[in-house]
C-alpha positions in Angstrom: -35.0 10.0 11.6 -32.3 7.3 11.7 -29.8 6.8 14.4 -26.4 5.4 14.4 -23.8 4.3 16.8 -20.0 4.0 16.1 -16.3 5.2 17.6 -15.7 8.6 18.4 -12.8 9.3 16.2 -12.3 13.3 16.1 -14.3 15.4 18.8 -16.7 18.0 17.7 -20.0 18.3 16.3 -20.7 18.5 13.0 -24.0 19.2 10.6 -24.4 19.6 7.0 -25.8 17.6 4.0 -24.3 14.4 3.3 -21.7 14.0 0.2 -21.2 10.1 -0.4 -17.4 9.4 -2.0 -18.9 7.1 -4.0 -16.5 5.0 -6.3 -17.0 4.8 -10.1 -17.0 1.8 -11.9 -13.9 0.0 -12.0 -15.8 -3.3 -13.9 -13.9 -4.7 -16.8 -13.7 -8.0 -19.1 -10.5 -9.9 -18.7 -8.9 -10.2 -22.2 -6.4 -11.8 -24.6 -4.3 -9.4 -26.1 -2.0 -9.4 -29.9 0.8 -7.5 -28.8 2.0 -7.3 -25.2 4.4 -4.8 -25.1 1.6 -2.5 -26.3 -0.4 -3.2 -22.9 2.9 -3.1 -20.9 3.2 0.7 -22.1 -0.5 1.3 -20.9 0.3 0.1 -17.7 3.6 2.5 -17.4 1.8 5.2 -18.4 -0.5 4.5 -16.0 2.1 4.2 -13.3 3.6 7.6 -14.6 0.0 9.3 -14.2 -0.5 7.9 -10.7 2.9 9.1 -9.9 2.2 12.6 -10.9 -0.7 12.6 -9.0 0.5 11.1 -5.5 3.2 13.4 -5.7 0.4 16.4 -5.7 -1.2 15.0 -3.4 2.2 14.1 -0.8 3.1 17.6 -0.8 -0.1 19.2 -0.2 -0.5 16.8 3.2 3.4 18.1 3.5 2.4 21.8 3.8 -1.3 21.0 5.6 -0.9 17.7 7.6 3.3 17.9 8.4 5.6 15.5 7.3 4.6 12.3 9.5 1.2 12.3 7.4 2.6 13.1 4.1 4.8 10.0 5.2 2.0 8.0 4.0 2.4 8.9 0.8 6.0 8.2 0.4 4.7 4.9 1.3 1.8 4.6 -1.6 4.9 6.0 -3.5 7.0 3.1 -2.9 4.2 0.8 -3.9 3.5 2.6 -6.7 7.2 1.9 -7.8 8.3 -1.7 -6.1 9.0 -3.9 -8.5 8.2 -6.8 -6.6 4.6 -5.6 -7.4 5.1 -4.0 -10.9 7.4 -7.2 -12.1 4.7 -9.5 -11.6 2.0 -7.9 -13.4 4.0 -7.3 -16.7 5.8 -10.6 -16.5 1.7 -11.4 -16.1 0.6 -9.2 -19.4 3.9 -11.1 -21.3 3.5 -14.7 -20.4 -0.3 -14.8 -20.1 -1.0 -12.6 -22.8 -3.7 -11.0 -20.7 -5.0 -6.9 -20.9 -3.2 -5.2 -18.3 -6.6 -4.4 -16.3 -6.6 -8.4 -15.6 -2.9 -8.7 -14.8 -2.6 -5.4 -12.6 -6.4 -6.9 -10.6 -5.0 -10.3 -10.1 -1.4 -9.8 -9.2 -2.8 -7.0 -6.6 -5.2 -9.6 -5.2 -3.1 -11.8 -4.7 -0.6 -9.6 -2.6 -3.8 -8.0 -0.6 -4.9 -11.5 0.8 -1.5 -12.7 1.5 -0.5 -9.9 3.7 -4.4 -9.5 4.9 -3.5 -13.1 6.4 -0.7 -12.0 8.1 -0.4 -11.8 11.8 1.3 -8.2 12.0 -0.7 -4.6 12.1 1.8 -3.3 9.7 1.9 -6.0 7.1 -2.2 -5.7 7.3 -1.4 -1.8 7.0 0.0 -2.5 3.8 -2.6 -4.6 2.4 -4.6 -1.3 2.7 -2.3 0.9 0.8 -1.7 -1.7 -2.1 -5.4 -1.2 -2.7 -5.4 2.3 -2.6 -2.6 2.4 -5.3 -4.3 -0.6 -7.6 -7.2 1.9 -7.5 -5.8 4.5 -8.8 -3.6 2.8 -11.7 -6.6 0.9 -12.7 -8.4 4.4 -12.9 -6.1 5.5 -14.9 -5.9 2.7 -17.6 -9.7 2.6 -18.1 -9.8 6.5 -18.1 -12.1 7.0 -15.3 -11.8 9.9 -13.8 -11.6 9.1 -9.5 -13.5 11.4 -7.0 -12.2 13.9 -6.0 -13.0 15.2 -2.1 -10.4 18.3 -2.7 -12.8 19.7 -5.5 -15.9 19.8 -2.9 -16.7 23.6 -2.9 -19.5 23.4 -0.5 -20.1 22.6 3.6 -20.8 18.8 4.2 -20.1 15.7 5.7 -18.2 12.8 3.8 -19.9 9.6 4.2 -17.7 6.6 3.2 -17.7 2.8 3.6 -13.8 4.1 4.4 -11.5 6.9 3.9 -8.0 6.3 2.6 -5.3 8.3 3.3 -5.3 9.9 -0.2 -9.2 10.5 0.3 -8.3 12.1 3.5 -5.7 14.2 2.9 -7.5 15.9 0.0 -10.1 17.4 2.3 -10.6 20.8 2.3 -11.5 21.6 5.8 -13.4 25.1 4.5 -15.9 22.8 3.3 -16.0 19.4 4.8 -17.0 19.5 8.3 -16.8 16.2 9.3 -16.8 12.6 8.4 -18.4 9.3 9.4 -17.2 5.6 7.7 -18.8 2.4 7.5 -15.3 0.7 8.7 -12.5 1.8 11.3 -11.2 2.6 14.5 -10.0 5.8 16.3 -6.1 4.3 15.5 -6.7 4.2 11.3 -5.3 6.8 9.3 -8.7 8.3 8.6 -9.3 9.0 12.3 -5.7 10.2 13.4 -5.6 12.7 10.6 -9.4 14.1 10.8 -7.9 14.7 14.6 -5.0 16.2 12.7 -7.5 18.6 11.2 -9.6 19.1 14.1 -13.1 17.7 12.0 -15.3 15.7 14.1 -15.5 12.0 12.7 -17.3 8.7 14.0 -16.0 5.5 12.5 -17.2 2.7 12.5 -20.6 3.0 11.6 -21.1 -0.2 9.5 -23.7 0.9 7.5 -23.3 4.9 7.0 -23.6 4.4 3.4 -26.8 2.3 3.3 -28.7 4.6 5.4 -27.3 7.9 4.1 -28.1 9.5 0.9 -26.2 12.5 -0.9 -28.2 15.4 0.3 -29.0 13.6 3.6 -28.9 16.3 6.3 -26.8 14.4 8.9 -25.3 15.5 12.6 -22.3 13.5 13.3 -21.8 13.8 17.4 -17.4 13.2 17.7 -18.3 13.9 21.0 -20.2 10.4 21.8 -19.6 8.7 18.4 -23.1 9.0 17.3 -24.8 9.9 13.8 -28.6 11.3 13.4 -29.5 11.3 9.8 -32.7 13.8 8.6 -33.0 15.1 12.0 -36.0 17.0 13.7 -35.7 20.5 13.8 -35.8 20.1 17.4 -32.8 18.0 17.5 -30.6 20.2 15.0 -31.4 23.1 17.2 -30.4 21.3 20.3 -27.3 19.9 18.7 -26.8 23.7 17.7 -26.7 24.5 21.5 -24.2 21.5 21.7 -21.8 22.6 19.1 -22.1 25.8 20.6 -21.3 25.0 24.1 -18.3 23.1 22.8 -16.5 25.8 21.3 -17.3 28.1 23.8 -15.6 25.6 25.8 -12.8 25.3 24.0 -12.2 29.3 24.3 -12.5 29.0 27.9 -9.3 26.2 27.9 -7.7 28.7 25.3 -7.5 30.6 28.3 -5.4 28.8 29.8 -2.5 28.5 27.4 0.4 30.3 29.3 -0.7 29.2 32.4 1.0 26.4 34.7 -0.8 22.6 35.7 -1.8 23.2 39.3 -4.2 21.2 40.6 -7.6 22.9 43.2 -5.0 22.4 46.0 -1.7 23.8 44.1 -0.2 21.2 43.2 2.0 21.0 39.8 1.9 18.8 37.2 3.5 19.1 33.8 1.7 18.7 30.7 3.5 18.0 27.6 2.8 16.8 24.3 3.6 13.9 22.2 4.7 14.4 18.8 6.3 13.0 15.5 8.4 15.9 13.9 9.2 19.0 13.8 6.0 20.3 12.2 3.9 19.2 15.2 5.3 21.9 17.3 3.6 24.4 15.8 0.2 22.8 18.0 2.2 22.2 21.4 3.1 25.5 21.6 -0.5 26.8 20.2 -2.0 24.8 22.9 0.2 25.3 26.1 2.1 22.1 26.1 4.9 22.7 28.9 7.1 20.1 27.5 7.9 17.4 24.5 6.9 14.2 26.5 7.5 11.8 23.5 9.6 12.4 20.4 8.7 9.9 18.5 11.9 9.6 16.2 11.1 6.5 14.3 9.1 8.8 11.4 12.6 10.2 10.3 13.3 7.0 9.0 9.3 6.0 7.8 8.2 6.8 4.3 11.7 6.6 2.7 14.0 3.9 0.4 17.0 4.6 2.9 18.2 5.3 6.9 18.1 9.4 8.0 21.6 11.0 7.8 23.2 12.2 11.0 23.1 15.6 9.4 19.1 15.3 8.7 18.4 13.4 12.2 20.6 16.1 14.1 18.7 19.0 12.5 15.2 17.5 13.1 16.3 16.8 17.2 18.0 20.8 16.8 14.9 22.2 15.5 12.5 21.0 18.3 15.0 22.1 20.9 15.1 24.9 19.5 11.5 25.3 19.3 10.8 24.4 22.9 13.1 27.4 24.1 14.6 25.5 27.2 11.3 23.3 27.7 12.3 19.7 28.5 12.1 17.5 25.4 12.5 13.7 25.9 13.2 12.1 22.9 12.7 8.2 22.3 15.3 6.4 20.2 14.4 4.5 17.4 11.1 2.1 17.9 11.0 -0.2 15.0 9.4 -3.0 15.1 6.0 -4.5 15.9 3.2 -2.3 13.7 6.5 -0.3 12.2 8.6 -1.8 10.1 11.5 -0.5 7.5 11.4 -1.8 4.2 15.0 -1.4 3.4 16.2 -2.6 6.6 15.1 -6.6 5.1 14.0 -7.5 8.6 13.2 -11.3 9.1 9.4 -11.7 9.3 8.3 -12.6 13.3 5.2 -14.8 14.0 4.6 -12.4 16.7 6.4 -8.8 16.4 5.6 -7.0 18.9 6.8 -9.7 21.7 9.9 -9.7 18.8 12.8 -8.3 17.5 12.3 -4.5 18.2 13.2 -1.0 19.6 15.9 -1.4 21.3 16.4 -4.9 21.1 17.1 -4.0 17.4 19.6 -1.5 18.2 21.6 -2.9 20.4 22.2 -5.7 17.5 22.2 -2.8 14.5 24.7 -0.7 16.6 25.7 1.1 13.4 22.1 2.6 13.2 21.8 3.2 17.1 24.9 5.2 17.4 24.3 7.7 14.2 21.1 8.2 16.3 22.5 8.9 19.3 25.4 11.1 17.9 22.7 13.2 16.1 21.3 13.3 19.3 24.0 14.4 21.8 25.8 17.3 18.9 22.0 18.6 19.4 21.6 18.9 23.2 23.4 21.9 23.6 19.9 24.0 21.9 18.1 22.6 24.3 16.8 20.8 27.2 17.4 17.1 26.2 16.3 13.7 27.6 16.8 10.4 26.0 14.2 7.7 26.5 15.5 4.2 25.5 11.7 1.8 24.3 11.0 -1.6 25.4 13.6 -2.2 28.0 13.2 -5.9 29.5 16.3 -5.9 31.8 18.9 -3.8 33.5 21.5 -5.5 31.2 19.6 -4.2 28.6 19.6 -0.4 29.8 23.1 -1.0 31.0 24.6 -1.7 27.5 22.3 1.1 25.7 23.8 3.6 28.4 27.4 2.3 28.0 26.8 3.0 24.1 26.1 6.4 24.4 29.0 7.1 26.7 31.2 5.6 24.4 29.7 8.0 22.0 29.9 11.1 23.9 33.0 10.8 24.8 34.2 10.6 21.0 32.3 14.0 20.4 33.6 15.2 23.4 37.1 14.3 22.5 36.4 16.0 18.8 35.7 19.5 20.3 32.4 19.0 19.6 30.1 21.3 22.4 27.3 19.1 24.5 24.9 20.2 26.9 26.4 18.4 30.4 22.3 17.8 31.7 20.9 15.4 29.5 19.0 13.2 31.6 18.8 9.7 30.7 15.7 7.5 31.2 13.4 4.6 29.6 10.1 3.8 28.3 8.2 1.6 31.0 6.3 -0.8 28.7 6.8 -4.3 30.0 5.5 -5.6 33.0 8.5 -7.2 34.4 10.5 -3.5 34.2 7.4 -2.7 36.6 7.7 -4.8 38.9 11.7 -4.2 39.0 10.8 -0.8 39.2 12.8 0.1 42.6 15.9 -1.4 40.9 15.9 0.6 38.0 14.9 3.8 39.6 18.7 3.4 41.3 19.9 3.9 37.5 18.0 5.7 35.6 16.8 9.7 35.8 13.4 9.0 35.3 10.2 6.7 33.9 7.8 7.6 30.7 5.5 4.7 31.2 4.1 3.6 27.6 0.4 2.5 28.9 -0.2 1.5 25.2 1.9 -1.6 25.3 1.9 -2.2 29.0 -1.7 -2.4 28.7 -1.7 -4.8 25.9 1.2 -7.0 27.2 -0.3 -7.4 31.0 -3.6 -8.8 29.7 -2.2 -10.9 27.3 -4.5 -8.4 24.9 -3.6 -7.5 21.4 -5.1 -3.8 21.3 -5.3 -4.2 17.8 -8.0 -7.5 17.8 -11.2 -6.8 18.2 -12.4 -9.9 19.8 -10.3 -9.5 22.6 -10.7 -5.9 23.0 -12.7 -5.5 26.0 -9.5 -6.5 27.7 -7.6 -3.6 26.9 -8.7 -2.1 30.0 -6.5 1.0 31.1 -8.6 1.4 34.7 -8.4 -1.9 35.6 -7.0 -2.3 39.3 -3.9 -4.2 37.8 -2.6 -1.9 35.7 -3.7 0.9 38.1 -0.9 -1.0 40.8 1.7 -1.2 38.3 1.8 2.3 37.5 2.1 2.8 41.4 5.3 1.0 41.7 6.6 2.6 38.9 6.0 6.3 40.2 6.4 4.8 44.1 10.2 3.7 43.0 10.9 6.7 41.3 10.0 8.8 43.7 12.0 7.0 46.5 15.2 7.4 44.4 14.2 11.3 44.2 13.6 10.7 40.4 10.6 11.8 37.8 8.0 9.8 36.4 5.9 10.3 33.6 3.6 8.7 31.6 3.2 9.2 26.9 0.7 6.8 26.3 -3.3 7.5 25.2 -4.3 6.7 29.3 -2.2 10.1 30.2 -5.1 12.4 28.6 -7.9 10.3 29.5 -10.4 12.2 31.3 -11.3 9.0 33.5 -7.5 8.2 34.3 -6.6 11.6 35.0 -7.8 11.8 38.8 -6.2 8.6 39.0 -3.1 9.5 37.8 -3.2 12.7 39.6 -3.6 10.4 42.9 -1.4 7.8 42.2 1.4 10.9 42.2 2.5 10.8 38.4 5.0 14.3 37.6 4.8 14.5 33.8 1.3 13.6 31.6 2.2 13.6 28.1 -0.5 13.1 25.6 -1.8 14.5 21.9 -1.6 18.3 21.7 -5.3 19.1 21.2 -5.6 17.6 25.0 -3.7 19.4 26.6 -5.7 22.4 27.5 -8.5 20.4 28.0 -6.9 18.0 30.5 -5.3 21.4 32.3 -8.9 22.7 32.6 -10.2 19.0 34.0 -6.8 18.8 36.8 -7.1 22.7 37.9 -10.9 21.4 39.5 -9.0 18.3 40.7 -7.9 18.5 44.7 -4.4 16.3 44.9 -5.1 15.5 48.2 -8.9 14.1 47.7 -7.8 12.4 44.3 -4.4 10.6 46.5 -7.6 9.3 48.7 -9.8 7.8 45.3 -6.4 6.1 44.0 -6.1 4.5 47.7 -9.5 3.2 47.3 -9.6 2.1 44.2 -6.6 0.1 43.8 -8.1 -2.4 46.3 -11.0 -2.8 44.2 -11.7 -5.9 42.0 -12.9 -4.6 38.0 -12.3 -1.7 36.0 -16.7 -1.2 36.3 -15.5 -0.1 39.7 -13.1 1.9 39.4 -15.1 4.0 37.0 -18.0 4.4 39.2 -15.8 5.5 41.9 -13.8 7.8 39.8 -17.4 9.5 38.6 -18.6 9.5 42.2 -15.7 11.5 43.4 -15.2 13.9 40.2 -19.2 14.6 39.9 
């Protein structure tokens, strides 16, 4: 029996006989050709079959995965067609005289390392999907015939050196159980759709597909992020009980799904859920979510060759309003930038992007595109209970002038005839240390606080969350960050406001005492947590967890805090 150790991706347990995407060979000779224009026509028609076949498989992840995951697709779509990519390689096959195998290989390559180079998530992101796409022309013009994980007809678990997204979304979850990857980390596509799925996954592995063969009986554990390959019986049946526990579990947190947050001692807490469009309701409301904490708006304009309509961004913002039936919903304006970028918005490439031009440091420059938003917005908050977040706010000037914008706005509509809802609260995203620390002066302006732990995180260590050498700094317990998020719900609360928190540290299972403590309203976090989290803060006495979150934020390393955290939860 083999043993091995990567990243809880997607909980669950999983066991079944391994099935190993293996890819065919793409091998050929580089050669001089007679006639070009015979071998630019192979590779059109090879673009035209790839076409065909993305489109299949975009609208399949649009019926099973929801827009923001078919958005991926678009993307591989717009590669498929950019010409900036497709140019190159005939020009290649024309000047060079060279097969279009060689041409479509070498121009791809070239692209890959260049933006593989690149200090920006998204641009790296991309690198990624130009792969994917070169794949699959390349298939297609040496008629080889891809695998295909959608024609899989029996129960198993995928081992890959990776999954791409097309791989991924062509899972039939009847039949694949669960996944585990050489490669990864629980933020790659892979991993946020298996949790899309609900299949356990561990990523990460680094050598899955040396150690596994097809036919391998394998447990992958999404539960600790480990992998047993050819397993005693013993542990199979053990693993068994596990799996079993675990979704007797999970019918025990069903249980709860109309049922308020209270903590042991009655105290109330909201738990909301974050989403990315529309289709993601479907799972708040399946799973008890008493709120929208994060709309994450920025996928209306991902995965497309042109900005969202007011028409299609109002009926989006309508339809979860809508669909929360008078829940609060607080929607976050536009948050471009960083690891999300627009295509068709010919931003100027940044040395460092996420410290750059972004969010709403970008709209307050593109005013054009911030006030269609925010028009969409308002003409929608009579369905509902609306509140408008604004990202990445640095200074009061900044909030100031992002407010003053959407009073000029509303008082157009207003002036129009056109019907609003007279409550929309107004708030921002806290994300940057020094709107922490300022905390008490915004708290006399705003009507409440989402703090964004992702970026705070990230930006108070001086940590890219994305590099993996400096990763054990991303550190979400550590006594710093713990004190930050206490003056941020310490000044809202003296101004009589809200504060909440939509980043991964609100569904934590370590940071919720704290958080609970520390006195923090709204927890917003992934809708598959929810219930889960709700079970974890109804054992949870306020009172005792106010005393841990005293204790701990005079304590030096994140190693303590945990230990006291487990001492007082055991």
């Amino acid at each position: 029996m083999t043993f091995l150790q990567g990243i809880a991706a997607s909980n669950g347990i999983a066991i079944a006989k391994a099935y190993r995407l293996v890819e065919p060979n793409l091998s050929f000779e580089k050669q001089t050709v007679q006639d070009a224009a015979v071998e630019v026509n192979r590779f059109k028609a090879a673009i035209e079959k790839s076409k065909t076949e993305l489109e299949a498989i975009r609208d399949k992840a649009q019926i099973e995965l929801g827009a923001d995951k078919a958005a991926i697709f678009e993307a591989h779509l717009l590669v498929l067609t950019d010409p900036e990519l497709n140019g190159p390689i005939e020009d290649k096959i024309q000047s060079e005289k060279v097969n279009a195998e060689a041409a479509l290989k070498e121009t791809a390559d070239m692209f890959v390392m260049m933006f593989e180079q690149m200090d920006n998530e998204y641009m790296k992101e991309r690198a990624a999907d130009i792969r994917d796409v070169t794949k699959r022309i390349l298939s297609h013009l040496l008629g080889v015939q891809l695998v295909n994980p959608s024609m899989i007809a029996e129960e198993v678990i995928i081992v890959a050196e990776d999954l791409t997204p097309s791989d991924t979304a062509q899972l039939n979850r009847q039949y694949v159980l669960g996944f585990t990857t050489d490669i990864g980390g629980r933020t790659s596509h892979s991993a946020i759709m298996a949790r899309s799925m609900e299949i356990p996954a561990v990523v990460g592995t680094r050598t899955a597909t040396e150690e596994i063969n097809n036919g391998d009986l394998v447990i992958v554990d999404g539960l600790k992020g480990e992998v047993h390959i050819n397993p005693t019986p013993e542990l199979v049946e053990e693993y068994r009980k596990i799996h079993e526990q675990y979704e007797a579990q999970k019918t025990e947190w069903a249980k709860l799904v109309n049922e308020k947050t209270l903590s042991a001692d009655d105290h109330h807490v909201e738990l909301a859920a974050n989403i990315g469009t529309p289709n993601d309701l479907k799972g708040v409301i399946e799973n008890g979510g008493e709120g929208v904490g994060l709309y994450r708006t920025e996928f209306l304009y991902m995965g497309r060759d042109q900005l969202p309509t007011e028409e299609e961004q109002y009926d989006a913002y309508k339809a979860v309003l809508e669909g929360m039936k008078g829940k609060p919903v607080v929607v976050r304006t536009l948050d471009i930038g960083g690891d999300k970028e627009l295509p068709y918005l010919q931003l100027p490439k940044e040395l460092n992007p996420f410290l750059g031009f972004r969010a709403i440091r970008l709209c307050l420059e593109e005013q054009d595109i911030f006030r269609t938003q925010l028009r969409a917005l308002l003409r929608a908050s009579s369905y509902g209970n609306l509140k408008i977040m604004f990202p990445m706010i640095a200074t009061l000037d900044e909030f100031r002038e992002a407010k003053a914008i959407l009073e000029d706005e509303k008082q157009k509509l207003v002036a129009s005839g056109q019907k609003l809802s007279d409550s929309i609260e107004l708030g921002i995203m806290v994300e940057i240390p020094s709107t922490a620390i300022l905390a008490d002066q915004f708290a006399k302006e705003v009507d409440f606080f989402s703090i964004g732990t992702n970026d705070l995180i990230q930006y108070t260590m001086a940590a890219d969350r994305m590099n993996q050498r400096v990763s054990y700094l991303y550190q979400p317990y550590s006594p710093s960050i713990l004190r930050l998020v206490k003056m941020v719900i310490d000044a809202a609360h003296a101004e009589g406001k809200w504060a909440g928190m939509c980043g991964e540290m609100a569904g934590d299972e370590t940071a919720i005492p704290l958080l609970l403590g520390l006195g923090l309203d709204e927890f917003s976090m992934s809708a598959t947590s929810i219930l889960k989290a709700r079970s974890q803060i109804k054992k949870l006495s306020k009172a005792e967890m106010e005393n841990l979150a005293q204790q701990v934020l005079n304590m030096q390393t994140t190693d303590q805090v945990i230990e006291a955290v487990n001492a007082a939860t055991k």
